[in-house]
C-alpha positions in Angstrom: 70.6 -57.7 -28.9 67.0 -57.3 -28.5 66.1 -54.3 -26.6 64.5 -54.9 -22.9 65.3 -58.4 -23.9 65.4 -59.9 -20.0 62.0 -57.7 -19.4 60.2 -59.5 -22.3 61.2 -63.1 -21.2 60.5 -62.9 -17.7 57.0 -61.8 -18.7 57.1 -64.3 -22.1 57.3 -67.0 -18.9 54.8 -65.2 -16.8 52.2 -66.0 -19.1 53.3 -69.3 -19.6 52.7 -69.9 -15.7 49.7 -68.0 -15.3 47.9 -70.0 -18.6 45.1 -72.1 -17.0 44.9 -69.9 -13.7 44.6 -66.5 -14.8 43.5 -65.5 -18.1 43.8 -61.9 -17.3 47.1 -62.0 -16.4 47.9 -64.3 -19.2 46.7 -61.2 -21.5 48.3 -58.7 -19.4 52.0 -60.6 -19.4 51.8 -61.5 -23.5 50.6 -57.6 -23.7 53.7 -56.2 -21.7 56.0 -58.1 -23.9 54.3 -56.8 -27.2 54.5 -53.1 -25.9 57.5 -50.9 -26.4 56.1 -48.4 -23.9 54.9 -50.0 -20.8 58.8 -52.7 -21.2 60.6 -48.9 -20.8 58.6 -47.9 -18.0 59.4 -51.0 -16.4 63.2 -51.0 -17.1 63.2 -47.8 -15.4 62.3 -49.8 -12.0 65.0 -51.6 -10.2 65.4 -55.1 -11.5 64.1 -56.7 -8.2 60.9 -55.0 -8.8 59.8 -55.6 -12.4 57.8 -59.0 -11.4 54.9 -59.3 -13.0 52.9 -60.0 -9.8 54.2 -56.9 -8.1 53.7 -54.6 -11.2 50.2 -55.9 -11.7 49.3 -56.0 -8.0 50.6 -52.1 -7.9 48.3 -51.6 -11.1 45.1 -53.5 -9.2 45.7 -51.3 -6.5 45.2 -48.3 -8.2 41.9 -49.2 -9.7 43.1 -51.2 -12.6 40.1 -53.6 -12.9 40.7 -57.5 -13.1 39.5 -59.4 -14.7 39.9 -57.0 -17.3 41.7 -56.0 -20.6 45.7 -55.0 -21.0 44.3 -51.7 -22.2 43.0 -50.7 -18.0 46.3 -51.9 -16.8 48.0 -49.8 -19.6 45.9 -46.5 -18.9 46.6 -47.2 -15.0 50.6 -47.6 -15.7 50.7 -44.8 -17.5 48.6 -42.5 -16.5 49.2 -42.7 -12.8 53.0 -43.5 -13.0 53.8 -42.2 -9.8 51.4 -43.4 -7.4 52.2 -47.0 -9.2 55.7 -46.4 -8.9 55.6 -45.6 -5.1 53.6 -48.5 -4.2 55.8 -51.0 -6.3 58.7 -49.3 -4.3 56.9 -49.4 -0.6 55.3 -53.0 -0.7 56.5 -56.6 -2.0 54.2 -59.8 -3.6 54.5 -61.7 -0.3 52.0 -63.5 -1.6 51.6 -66.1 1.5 50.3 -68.6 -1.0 48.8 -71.4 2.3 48.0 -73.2 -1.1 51.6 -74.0 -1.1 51.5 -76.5 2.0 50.0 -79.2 -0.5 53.4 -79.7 -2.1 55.5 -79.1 0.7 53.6 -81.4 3.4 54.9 -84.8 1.5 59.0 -83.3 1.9 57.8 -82.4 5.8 56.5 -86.0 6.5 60.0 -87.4 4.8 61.3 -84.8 7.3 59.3 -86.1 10.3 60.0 -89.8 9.0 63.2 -89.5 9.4 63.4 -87.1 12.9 61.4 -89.8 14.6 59.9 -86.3 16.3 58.6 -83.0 16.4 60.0 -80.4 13.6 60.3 -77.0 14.8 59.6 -74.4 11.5 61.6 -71.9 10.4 60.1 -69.9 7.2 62.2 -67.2 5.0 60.1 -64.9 3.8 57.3 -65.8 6.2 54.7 -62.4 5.4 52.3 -63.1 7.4 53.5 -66.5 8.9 50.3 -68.6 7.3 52.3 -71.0 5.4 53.8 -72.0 9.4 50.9 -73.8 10.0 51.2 -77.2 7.9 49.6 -79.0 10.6 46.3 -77.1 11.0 45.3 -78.4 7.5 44.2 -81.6 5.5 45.5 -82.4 2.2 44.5 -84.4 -1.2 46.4 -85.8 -3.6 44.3 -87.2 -6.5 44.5 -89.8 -7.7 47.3 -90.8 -4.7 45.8 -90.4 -1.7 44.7 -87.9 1.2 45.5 -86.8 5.2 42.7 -85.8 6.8 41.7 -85.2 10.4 43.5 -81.6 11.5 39.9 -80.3 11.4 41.1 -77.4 9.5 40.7 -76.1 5.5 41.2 -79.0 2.7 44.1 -77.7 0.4 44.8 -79.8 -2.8 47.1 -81.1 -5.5 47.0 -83.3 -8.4 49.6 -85.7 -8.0 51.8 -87.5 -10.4 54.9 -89.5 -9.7 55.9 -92.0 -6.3 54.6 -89.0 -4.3 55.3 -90.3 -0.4 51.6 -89.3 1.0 51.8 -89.0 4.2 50.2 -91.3 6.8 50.0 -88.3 9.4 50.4 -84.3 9.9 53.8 -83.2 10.9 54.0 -82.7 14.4 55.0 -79.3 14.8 56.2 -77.8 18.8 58.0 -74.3 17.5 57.3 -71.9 14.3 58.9 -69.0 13.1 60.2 -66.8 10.5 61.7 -63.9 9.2 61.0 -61.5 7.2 61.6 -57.5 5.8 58.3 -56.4 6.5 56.1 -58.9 8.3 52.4 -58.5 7.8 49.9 -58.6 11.1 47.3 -60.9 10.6 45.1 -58.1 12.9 46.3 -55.2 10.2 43.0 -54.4 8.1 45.7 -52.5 5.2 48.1 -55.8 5.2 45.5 -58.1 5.0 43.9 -56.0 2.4 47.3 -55.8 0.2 47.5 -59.7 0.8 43.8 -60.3 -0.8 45.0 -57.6 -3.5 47.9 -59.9 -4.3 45.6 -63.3 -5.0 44.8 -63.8 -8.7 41.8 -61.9 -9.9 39.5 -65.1 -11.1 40.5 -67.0 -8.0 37.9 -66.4 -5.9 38.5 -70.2 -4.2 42.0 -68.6 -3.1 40.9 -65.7 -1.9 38.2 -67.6 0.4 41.1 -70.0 1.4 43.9 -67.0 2.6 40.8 -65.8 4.6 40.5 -69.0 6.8 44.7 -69.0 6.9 44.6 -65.7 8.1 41.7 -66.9 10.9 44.1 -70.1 11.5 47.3 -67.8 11.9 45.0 -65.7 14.2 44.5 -68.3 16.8 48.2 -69.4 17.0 50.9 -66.7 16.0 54.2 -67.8 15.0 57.3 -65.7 16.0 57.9 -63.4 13.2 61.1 -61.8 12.9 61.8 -58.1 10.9 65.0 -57.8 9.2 67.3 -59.2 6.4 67.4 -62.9 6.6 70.7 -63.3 6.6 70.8 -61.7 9.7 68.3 -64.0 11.7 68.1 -67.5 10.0 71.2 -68.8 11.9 69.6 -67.2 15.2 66.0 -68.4 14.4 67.6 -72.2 14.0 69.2 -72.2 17.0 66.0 -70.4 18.8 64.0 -73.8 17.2 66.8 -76.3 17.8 65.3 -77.0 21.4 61.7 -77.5 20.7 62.6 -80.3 17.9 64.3 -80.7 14.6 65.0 -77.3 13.0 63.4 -77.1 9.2 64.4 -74.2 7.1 61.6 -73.5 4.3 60.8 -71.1 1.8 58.3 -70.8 -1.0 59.0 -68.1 -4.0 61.1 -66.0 -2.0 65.2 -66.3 -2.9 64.0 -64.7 -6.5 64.2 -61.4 -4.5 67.4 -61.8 -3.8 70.5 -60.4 -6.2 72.0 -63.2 -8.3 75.3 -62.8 -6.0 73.4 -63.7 -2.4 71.3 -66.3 -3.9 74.9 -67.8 -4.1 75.5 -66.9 -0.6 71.9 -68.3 0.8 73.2 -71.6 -1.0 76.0 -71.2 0.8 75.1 -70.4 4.1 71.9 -73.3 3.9 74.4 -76.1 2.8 76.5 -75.2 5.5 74.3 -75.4 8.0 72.6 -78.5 6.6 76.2 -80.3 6.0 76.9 -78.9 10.1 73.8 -81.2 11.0 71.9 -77.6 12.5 68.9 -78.1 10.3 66.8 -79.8 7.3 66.1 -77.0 4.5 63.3 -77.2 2.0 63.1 -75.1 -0.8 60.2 -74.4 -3.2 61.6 -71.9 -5.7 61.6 -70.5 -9.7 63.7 -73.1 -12.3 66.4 -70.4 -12.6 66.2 -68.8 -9.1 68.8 -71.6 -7.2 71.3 -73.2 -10.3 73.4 -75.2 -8.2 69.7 -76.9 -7.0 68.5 -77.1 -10.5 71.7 -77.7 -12.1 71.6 -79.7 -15.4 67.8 -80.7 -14.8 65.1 -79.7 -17.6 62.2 -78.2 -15.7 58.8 -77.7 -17.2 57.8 -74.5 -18.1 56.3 -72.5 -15.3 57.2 -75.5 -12.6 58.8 -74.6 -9.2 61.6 -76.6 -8.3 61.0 -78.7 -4.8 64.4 -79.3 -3.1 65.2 -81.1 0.5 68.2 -80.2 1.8 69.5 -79.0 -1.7 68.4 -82.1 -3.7 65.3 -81.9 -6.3 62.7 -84.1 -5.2 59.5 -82.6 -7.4 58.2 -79.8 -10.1 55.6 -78.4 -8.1 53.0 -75.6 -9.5 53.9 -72.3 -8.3 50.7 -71.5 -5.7 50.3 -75.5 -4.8 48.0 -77.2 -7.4 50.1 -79.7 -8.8 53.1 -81.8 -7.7 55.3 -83.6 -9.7 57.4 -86.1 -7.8 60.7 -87.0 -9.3 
């Protein structure tokens, strides 16, 4: 068996997903799996915490400098173990991605299609609660079409496929979400450690969480602290009056243990078959099997679900949807 096997193809796939968008991290991912060293300093992590994004945001953190060569992030892994160590074991990616809403806005009209009314939002893994806000943006679709008129930032993603544009922004009347460790949009070090996580040639991201963190500003969701399974089923009933509940998450059930990513299926096709809500998920090929099932998902595609059900392959941080 090939040693640190599981290490080298989660990071093998990293750089298959971050080809295109990063060509730092590319290098960094296809220099981890090449490096006997740096694969046995990350085995000695807990399993949850040997993503690539976290490891390399820890590294960034620590002066690491990106765009730059695997040889800074190798000195700054090495060389400052424990500080990198202790931040990888204090802070998560919680990424908060806004980019994200481009491939989940076509599933929410379907959603609002079919409720004949307002949705009321409810986001595991919410961070910072700026992917709660799919109606203070417009959207593009090219070649397919475009929403406009929220006023707010443009967000975008090349379309293939019978993608269902939609003819107008979800109506939203509640939004809220839980989370381990929500981040406040008014909290200089969170808001720091979000812009830390964005990808270090993607300056247009980094300009676009800036004016998601000015939209979350003007119209806080209710954020919840604590282990989701202990607030989702309060959280949809807290929604359930304002309009139709919708579950939603976005890269988030991959931090889960294998074993209660079976019980989130679980407990979301319960409540979904029990008419309490509408779930939408936006997660890793392997992250939810009985979702993906027998399916062949491109490389370094997210799998786009409503209610359980794949409905497109959708680029991890919202450029590209693929509708089935």
């Amino acid at each position: 068996m090939l040693l640190h096997g599981d290490l080298i193809e989660e990071y093998r796939d990293f750089a298959t997903y971050a080809a295109g968008d990063s060509p730092c991290f590319e290098e960094w991912a296809l220099g981890v799996v090449g490096d006997e060293e740096v694969l046995a300093w990350l085995a000695g992590l807990p399993p949850i915490k040997r993503q690539p994004n976290l490891v390399f945001a820890a590294a960034r953190w620590h002066g690491a400098p990106a765009p730059g060569s695997y040889a800074g992030l190798r000195e700054v892994l090495l060389e400052q173990e424990p500080a990198v160590r202790a931040t990888i074991l204090a802070r998560a990616t919680q990424t908060n991605e806004v980019g994200r809403l481009a491939t989940l806005a076509p599933v929410l009209g379907l959603v609002g299609e079919q409720a004949q009314g307002p949705l009321a939002l409810v986001e595991v893994g919410a961070s910072a609660g700026l992917c709660l806000h799919p109606d203070r943006y417009d959207y593009a679709w090219p070649p397919l079409g475009e929403l406009r008129g929220s006023g707010g930032p443009l967000l975008t993603a090349t379309a293939t496929g019978p993608v269902p544009v939609p003819a107008a922004h979800p109506e939203v009347a509640w939004r809220g979400g839980v989370d381990l460790n929500p981040l406040g949009v008014t909290d200089p070090d969170a808001m720091a450690w979000l812009e830390n996580l964005v990808w270090p040639e993607q300056d247009e991201r980094r300009e676009r969480l800036r004016a998601a963190i000015e939209v979350a500003r003007r119209e806080p969701p209710v954020l919840r602290r604590g282990d989701l399974f202990d607030h989702v089923e309060d959280l949809v009933e807290e929604a359930s009056p304002h309009g139709v509940p919708v579950v939603f998450h976005s890269a988030v059930i991959a931090y889960l243990e294998p074993h209660d990513r079976e019980r989130f299926h679980d407990l979301m096709t319960g409540l979904v078959a029990a008419g309490r809500c509408r779930w939408i998920s936006n997660e890793g090929r392997r992250v939810l099997p009985r979702v993906t099932g027998d399916l062949e998902v491109p490389s370094g595609r997210f799998v786009t679900a409503l209610d359980g059900v794949p409905v497109a392959w959708s680029h991890g941080h919202g450029h590209a949807l693929d509708w089935r």
